[in-house]
N, CA, C and O atoms as a DFTB+ gen file, in Angstrom:
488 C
 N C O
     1  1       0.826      -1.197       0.000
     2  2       0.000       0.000       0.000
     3  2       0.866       1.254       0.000
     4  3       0.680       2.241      -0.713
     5  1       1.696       1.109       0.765
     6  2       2.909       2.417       0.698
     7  2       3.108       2.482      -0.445
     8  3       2.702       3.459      -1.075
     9  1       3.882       1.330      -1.132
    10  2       4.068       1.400      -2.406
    11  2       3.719       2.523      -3.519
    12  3       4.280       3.367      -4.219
    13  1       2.221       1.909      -3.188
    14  2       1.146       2.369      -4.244
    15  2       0.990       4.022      -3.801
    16  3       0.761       4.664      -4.825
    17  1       1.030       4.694      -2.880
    18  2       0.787       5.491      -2.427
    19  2       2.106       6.610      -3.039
    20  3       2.094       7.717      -3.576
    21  1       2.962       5.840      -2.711
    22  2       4.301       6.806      -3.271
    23  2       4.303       6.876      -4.824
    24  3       4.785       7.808      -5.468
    25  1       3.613       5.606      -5.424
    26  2       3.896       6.214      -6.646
    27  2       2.896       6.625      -7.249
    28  3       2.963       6.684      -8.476
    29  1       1.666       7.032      -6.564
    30  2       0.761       7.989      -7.191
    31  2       1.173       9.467      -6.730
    32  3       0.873      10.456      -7.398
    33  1       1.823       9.521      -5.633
    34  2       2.225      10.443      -5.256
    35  2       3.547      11.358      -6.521
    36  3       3.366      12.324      -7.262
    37  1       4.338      10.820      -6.369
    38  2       5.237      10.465      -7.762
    39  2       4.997      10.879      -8.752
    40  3       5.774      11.535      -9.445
    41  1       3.498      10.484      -9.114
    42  2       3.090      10.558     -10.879
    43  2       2.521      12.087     -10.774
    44  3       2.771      12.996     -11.565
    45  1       1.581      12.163      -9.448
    46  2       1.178      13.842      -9.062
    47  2       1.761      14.721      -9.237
    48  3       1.317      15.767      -9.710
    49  1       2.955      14.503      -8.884
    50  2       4.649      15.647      -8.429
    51  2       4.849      15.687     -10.135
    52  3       4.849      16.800     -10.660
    53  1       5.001      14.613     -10.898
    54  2       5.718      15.151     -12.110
    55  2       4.613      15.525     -12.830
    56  3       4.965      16.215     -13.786
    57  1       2.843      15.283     -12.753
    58  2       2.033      15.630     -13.894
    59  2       1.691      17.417     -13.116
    60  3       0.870      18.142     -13.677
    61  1       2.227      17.771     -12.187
    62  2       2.455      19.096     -11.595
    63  2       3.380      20.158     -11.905
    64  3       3.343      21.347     -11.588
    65  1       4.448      19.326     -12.772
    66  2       5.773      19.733     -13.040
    67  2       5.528      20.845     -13.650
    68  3       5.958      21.930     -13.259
    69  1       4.728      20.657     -14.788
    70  2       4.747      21.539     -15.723
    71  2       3.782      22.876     -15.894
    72  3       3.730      23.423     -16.996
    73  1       3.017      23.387     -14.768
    74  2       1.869      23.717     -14.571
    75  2       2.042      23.864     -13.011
    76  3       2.815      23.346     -12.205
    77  1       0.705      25.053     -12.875
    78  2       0.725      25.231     -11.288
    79  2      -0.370      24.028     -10.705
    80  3      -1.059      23.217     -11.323
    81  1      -0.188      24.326      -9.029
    82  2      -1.091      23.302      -8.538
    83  2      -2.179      24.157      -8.487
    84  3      -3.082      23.463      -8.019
    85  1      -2.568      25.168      -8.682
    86  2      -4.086      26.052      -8.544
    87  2      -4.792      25.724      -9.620
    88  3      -5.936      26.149      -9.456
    89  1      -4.643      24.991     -10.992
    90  2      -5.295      24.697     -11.863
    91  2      -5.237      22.871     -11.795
    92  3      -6.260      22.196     -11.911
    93  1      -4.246      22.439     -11.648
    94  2      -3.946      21.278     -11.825
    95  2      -5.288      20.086     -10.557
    96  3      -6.093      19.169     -10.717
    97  1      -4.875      20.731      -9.684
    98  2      -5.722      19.938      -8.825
    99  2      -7.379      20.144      -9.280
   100  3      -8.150      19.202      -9.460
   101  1      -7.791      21.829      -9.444
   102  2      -9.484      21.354      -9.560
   103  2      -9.664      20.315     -10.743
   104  3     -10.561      19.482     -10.871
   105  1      -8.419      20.611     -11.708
   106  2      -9.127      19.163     -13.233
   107  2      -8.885      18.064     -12.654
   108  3      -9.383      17.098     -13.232
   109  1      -8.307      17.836     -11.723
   110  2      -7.830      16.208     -11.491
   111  2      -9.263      15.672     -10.793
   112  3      -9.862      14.607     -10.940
   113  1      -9.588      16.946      -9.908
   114  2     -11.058      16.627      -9.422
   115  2     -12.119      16.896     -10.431
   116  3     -13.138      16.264     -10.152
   117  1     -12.209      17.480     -11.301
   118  2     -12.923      17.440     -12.205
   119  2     -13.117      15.989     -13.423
   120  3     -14.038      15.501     -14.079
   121  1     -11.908      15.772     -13.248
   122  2     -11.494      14.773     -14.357
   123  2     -12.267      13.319     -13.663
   124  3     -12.767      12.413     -14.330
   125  1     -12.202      13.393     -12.157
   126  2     -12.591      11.902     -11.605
   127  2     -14.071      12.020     -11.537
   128  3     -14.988      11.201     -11.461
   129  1     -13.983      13.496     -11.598
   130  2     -15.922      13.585     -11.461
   131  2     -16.467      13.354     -12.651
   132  3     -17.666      13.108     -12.780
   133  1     -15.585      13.417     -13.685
   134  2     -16.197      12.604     -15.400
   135  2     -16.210      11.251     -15.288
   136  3     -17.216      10.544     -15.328
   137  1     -14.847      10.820     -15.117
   138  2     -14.658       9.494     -15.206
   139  2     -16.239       8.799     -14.034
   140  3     -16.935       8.149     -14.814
   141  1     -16.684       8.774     -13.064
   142  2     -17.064       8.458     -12.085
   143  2     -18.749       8.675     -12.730
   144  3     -19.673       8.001     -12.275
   145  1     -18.984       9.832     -13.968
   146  2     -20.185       9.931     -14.440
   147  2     -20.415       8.979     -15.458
   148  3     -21.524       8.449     -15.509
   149  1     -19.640       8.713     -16.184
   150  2     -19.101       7.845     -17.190
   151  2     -19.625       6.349     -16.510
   152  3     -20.533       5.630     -16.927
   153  1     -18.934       6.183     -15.584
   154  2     -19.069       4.611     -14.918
   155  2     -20.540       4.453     -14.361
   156  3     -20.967       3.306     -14.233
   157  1     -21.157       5.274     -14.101
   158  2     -22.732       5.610     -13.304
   159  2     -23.344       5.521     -14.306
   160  3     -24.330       4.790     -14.217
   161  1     -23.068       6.232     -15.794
   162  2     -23.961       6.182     -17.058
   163  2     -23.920       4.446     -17.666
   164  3     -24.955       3.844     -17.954
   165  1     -23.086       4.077     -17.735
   166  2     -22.490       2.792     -17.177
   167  2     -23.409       1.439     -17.393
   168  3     -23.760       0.655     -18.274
   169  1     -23.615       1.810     -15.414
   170  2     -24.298       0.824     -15.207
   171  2     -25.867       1.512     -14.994
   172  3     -26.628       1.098     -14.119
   173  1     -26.103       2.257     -15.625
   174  2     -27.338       2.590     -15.813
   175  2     -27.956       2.842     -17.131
   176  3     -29.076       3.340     -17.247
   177  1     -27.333       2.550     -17.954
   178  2     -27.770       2.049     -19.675
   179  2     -27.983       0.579     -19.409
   180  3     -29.100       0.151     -19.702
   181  1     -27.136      -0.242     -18.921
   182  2     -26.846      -1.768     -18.868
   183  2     -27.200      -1.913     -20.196
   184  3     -28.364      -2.182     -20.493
   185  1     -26.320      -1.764     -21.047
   186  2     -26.491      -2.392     -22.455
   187  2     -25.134      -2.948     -22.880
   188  3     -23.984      -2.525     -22.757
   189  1     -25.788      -4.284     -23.542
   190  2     -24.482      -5.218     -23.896
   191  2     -23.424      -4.387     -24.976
   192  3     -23.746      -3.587     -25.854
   193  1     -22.253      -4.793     -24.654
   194  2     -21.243      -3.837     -25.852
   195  2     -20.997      -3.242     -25.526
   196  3     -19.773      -3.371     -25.567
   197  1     -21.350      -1.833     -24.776
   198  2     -20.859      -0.281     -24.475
   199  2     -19.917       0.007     -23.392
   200  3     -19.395       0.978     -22.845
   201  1     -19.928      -0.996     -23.343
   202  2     -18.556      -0.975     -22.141
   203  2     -17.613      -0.026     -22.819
   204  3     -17.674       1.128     -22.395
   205  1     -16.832      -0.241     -23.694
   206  2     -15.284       0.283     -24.554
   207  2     -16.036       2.148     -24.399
   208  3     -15.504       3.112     -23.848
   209  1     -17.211       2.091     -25.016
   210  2     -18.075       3.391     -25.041
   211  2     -17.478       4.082     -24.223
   212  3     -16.611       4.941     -24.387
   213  1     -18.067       3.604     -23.121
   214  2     -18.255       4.478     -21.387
   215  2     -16.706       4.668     -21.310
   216  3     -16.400       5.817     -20.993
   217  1     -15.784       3.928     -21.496
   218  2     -14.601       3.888     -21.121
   219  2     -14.183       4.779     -21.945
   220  3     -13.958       5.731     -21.198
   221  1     -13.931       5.104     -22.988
   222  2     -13.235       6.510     -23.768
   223  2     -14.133       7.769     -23.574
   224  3     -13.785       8.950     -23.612
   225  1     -15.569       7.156     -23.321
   226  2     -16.059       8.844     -23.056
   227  2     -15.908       9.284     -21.562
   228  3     -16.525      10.335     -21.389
   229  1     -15.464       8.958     -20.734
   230  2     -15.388       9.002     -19.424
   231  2     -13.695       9.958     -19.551
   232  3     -13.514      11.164     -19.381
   233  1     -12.600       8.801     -19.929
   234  2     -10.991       9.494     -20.621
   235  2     -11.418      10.837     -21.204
   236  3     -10.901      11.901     -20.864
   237  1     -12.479      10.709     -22.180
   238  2     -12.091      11.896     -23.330
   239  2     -12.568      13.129     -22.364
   240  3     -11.744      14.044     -22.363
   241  1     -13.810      13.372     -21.477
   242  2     -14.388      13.897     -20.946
   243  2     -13.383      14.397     -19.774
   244  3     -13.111      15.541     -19.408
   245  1     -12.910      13.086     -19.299
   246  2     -11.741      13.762     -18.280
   247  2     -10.682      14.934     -18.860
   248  3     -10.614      16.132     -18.589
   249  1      -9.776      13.987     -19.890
   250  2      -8.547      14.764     -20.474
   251  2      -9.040      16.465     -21.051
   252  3      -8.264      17.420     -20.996
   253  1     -10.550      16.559     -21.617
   254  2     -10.738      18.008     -21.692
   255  2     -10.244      18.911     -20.933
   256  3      -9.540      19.866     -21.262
   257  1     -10.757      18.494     -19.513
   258  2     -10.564      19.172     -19.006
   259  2      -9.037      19.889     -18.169
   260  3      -9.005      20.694     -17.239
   261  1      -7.970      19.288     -18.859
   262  2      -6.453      19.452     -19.087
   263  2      -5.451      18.895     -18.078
   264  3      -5.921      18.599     -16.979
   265  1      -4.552      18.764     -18.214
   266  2      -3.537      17.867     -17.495
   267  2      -4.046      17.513     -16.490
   268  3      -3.969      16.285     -16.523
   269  1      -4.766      17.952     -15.160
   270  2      -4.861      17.779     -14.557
   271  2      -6.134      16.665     -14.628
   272  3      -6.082      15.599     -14.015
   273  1      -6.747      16.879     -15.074
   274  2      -8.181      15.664     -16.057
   275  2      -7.470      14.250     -16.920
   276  3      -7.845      13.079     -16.975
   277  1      -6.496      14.839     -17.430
   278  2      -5.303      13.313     -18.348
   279  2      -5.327      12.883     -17.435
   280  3      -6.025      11.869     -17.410
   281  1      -4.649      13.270     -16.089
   282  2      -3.714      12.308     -15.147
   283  2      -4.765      11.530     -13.933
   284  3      -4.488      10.561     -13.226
   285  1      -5.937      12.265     -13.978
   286  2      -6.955      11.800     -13.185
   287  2      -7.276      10.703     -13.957
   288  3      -7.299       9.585     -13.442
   289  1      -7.532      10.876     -15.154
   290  2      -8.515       9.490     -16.129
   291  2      -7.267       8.023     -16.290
   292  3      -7.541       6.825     -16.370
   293  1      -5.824       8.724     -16.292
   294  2      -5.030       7.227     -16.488
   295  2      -4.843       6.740     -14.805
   296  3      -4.837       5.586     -14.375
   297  1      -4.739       7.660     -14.251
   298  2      -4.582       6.915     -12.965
   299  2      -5.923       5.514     -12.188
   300  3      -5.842       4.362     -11.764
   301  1      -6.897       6.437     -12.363
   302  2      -8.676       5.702     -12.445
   303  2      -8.642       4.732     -13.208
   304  3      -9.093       3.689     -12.735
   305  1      -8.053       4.686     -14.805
   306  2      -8.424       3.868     -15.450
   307  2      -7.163       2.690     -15.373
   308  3      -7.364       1.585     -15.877
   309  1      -5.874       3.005     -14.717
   310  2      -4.704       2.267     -14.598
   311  2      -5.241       1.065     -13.410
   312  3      -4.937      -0.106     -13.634
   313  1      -5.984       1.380     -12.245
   314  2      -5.988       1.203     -11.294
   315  2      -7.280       0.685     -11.092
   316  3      -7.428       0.318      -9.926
   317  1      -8.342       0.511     -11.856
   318  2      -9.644       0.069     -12.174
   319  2      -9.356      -1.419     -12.761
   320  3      -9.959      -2.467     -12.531
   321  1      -7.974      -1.104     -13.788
   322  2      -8.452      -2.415     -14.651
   323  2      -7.267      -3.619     -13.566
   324  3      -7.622      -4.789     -13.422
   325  1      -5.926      -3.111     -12.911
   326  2      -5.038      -3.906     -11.980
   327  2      -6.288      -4.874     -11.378
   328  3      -6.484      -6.085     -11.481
   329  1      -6.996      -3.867     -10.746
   330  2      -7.764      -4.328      -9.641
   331  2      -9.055      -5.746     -10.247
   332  3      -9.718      -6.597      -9.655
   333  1      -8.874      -5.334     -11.730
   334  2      -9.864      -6.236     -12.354
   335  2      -9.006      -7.399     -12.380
   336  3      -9.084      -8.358     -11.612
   337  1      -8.108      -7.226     -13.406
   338  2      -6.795      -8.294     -13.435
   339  2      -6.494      -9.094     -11.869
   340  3      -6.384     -10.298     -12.102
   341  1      -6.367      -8.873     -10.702
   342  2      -6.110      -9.589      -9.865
   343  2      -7.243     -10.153      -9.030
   344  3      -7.098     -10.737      -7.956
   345  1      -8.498      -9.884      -9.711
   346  2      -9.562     -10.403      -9.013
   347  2      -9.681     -11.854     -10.458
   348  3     -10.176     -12.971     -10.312
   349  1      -9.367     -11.571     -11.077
   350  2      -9.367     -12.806     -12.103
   351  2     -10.414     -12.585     -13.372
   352  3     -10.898     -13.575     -13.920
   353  1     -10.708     -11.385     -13.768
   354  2     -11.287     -10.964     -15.056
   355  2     -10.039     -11.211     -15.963
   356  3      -8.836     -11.123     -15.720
   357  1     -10.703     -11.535     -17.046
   358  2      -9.817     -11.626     -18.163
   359  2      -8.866     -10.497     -18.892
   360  3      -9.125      -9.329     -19.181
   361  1      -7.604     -11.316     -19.092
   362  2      -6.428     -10.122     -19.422
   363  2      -6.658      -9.619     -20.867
   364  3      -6.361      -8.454     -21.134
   365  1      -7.143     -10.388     -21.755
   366  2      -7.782      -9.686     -23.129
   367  2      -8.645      -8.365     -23.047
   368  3      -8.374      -7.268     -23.534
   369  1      -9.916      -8.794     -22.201
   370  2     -10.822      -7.205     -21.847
   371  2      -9.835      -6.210     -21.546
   372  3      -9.474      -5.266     -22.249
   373  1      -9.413      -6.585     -20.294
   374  2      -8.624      -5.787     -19.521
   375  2      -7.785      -4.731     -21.087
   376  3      -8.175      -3.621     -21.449
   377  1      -6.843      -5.378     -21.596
   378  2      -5.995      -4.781     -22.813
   379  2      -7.140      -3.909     -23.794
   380  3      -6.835      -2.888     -24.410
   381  1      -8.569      -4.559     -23.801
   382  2      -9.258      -3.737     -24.972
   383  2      -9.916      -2.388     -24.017
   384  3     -10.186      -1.262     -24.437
   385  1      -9.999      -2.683     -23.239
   386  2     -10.553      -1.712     -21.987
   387  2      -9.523      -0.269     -21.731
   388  3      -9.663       0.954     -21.711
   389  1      -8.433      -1.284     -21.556
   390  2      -7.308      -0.215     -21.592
   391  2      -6.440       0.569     -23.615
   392  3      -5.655       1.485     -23.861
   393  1      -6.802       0.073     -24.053
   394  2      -6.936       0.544     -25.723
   395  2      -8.169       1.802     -25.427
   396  3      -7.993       3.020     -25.447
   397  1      -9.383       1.078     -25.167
   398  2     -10.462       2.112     -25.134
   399  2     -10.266       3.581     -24.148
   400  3     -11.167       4.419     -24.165
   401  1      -9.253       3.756     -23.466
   402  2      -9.259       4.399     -22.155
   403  2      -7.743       5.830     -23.253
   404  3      -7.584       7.050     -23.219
   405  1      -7.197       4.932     -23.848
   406  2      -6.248       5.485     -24.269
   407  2      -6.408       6.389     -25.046
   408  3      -5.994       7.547     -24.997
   409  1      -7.433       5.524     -26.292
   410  2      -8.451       6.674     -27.367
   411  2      -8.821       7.889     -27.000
   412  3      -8.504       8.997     -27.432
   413  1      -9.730       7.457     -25.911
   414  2     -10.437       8.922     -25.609
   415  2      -9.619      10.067     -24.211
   416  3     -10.048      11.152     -23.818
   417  1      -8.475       9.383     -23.783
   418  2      -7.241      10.244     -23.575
   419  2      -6.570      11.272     -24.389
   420  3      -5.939      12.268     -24.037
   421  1      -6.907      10.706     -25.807
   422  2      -6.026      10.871     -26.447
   423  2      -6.494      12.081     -27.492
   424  3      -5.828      12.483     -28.446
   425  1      -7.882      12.590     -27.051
   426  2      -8.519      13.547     -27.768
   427  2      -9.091      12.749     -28.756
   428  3      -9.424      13.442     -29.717
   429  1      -9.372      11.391     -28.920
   430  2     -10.199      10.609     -30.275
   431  2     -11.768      11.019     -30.066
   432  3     -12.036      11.630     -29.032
   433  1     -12.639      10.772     -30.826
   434  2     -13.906      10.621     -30.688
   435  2     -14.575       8.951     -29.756
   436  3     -14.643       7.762     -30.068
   437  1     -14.894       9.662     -28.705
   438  2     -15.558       8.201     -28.356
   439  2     -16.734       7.596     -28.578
   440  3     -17.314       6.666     -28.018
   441  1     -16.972       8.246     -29.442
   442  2     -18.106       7.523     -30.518
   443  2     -18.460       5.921     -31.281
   444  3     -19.288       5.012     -31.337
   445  1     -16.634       6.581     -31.978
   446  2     -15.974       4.934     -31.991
   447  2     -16.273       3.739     -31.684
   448  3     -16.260       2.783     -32.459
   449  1     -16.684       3.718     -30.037
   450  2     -17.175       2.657     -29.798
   451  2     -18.217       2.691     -29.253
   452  3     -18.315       1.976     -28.256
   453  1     -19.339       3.463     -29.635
   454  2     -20.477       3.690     -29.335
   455  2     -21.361       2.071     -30.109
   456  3     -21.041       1.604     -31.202
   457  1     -22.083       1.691     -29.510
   458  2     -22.872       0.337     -30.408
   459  2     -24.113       1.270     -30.732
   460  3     -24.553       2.318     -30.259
   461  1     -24.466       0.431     -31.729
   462  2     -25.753       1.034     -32.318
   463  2     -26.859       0.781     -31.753
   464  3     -27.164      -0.392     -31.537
   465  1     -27.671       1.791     -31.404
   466  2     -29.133       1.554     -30.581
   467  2     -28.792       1.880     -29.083
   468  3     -29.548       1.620     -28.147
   469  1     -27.900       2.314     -28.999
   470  2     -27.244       2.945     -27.390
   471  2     -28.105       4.711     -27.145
   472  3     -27.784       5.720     -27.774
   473  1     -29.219       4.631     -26.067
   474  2     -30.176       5.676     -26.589
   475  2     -28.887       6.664     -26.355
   476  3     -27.805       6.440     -25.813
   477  1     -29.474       7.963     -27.038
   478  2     -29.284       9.091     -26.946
   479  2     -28.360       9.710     -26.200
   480  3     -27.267      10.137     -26.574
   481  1     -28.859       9.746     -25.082
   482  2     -29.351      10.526     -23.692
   483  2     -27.784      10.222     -22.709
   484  3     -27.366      10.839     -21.728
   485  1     -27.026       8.706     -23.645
   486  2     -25.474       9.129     -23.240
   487  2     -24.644       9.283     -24.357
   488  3     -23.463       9.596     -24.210
């Protein structure tokens, strides 16, 4: 747990580097408050397929909102899928999950993996 603690700590200090902490911190909180809407929209569509969906629009939604939103969405999404991986979900998802997380990091459209007939309204 220390571990883990120092090196989020770590990743904070250098995604701070470049930028003040008066902007950096509200996106990081902003960024988890996407990601976290994303996962709620989620499991409240429950529609087969849209998983990859939720997962880049949650990233893309975070990273808008700028470095401090990037580093919120890879950390959430780094640390979402470990936790999947050692509970014994499969390491294939896990890799397409984490592909999907990268996309919409990455400024892509998360549309992409939108399935068809996914209402509207996310």
């Amino acid at each position: 747990m220390k571990l883990l603690t120092g090196l989020m700590f770590c990743s904070l200090v250098l995604g701070v580097s470049s930028q003040g902490w008066l902007s950096f911190i509200p996106e990081a909180f902003q960024g988890a408050r996407d990601m976290w809407r994303a996962y709620d929209d989620m499991k409240e569509a429950n529609y087969i397929g849209a998983d990859k969906y939720f997962h880049a629009r949650g990233n893309y939604d975070a990273a808008q909102r700028g470095p401090g939103g990037a580093w919120a969405a890879e950390v959430i999404s780094n640390a979402r899928e470990r936790i999947q991986e050692l509970t014994g979900h499969g390491h294939e998802d896990s890799l397409a999950d984490q592909a999907a997380n990268e996309w919409g990091r990455s400024g892509k459209d998360p549309n992409h993996f939108r399935p068809e007939g996914l209402p509207d309204k996310y």
